[in-house]
N, C-alpha and C positions, 0 to 999 in steps of 0.2 A: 277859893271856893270850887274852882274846878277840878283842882287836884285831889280834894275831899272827894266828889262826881267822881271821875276816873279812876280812884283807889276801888270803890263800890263796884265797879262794874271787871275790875283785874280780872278776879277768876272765873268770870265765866267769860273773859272775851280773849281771855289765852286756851281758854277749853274749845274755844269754837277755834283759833286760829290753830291746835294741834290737831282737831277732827279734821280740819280740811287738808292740813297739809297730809294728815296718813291717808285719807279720801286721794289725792295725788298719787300715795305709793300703790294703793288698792288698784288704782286706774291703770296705771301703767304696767301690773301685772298681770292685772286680766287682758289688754292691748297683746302683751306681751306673750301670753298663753301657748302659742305654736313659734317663736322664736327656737332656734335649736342653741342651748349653751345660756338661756338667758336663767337668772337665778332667783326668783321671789323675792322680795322686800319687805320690810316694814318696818315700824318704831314701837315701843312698848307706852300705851298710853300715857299709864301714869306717872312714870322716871318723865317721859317728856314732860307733863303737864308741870312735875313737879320741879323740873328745871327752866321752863320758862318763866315760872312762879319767880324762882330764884334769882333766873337773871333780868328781870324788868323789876325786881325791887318791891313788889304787892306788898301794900300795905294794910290791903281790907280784911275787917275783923273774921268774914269769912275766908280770905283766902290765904292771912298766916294763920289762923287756926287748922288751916285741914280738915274741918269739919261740914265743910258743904253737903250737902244733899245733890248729890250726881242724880240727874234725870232719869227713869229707866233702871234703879241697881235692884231693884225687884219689885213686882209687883203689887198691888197696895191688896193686904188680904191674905200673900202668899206665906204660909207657913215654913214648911219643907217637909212636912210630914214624915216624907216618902224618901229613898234612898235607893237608887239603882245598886247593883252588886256588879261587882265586877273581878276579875282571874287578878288585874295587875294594877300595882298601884297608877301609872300611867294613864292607864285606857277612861275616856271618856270624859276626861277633865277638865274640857273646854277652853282648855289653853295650848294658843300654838307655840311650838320651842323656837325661841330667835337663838341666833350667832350671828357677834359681833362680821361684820363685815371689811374691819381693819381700815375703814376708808377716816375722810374725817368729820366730826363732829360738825354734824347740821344746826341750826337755832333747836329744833324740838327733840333733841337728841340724835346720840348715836344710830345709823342705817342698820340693821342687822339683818339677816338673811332668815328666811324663814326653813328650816328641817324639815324636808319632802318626807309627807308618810308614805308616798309609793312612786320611788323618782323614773324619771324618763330613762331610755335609752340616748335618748339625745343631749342628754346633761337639763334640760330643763326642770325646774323647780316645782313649779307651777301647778297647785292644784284647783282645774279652774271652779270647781265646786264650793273649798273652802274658800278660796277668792271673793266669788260670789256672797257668799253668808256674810266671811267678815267688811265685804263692801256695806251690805243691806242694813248688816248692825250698825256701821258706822254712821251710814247717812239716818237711821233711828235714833240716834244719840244724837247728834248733829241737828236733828230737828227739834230735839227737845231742849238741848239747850237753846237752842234760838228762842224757842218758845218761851221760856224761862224769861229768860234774857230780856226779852217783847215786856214781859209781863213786868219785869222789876223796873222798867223804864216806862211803863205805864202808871206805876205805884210812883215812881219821885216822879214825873211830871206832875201828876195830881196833886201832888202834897206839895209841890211849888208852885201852883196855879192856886189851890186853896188857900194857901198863905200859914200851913198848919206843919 
């Protein structure tokens, strides 16, 4: 009966334990910001999510299907109407470029180093701005899944308290 329980709740309580642990890498880099030589971090969300998926075995119909509804993947409403232009395919893609960091394999994947778009003199990586944002987005994410989370565990207590 529990393990039924705990299959249900896989994906999103390996989604909050990968949010927290890059919330750790986000921390440490913005700590790190005036370090001389020190190099940015991070993990690539989903490769993480998707190998913790893998290696604790999820059994839930949401979390081997892949078909969850991520908290936050847009707006409820939001069409896209609109399209920025831009010179290069690159520019303004909202994704930052990892490289592998050679080190070894963490629980939520591989460390990789994040690609300064305007590096230090001092070898520093660190851009404490986009630091910043992808912290603010994470702990965004991170709350909704909790919220989520709150909420599915307020649905099966009810429906095991109601006997239904």
């Amino acid at each position: 009966m529990l393990d039924k329980l705990d299959g249900e709740f896989a994906f999103g309580r390996e989604a909050l334990d990968v949010r927290a642990y890059r919330q750790e890498l986000l921390s440490s880099n913005i700590a790190n910001a005036d370090t001389p030589g020190y190099k940015a971090r991070d993990v690539d969300f989903s490769s993480s999510l998707a190998g913790a998926l893998k290696r604790t075995g999820a059994t839930s119909a949401t979390a081997s299907s892949g078909t969850a509804q991520l908290a936050m993947a847009q707006p409820a409403g939001v069409t896209g109407g609109m399209t920025m232009a831009s010179t290069e395919a690159g520019h303004m893609t909202g994704k930052a470029s990892l490289i592998p960091t050679g080190g070894q394999t963490q629980d939520y994947g591989t460390l990789a180093y994040r690609v300064p778009t305007q590096p230090a003199l001092d070898g520093n990586t660190v851009d404490l701005d986009a630091e910043r944002v992808q912290f603010a987005d994470n702990t965004l994410h991170y709350e909704s899944g909790m919220t989520v989370m709150t909420q599915q565990m307020k649905q099966m207590l009810a429906a095991i308290t109601s006997g239904g």
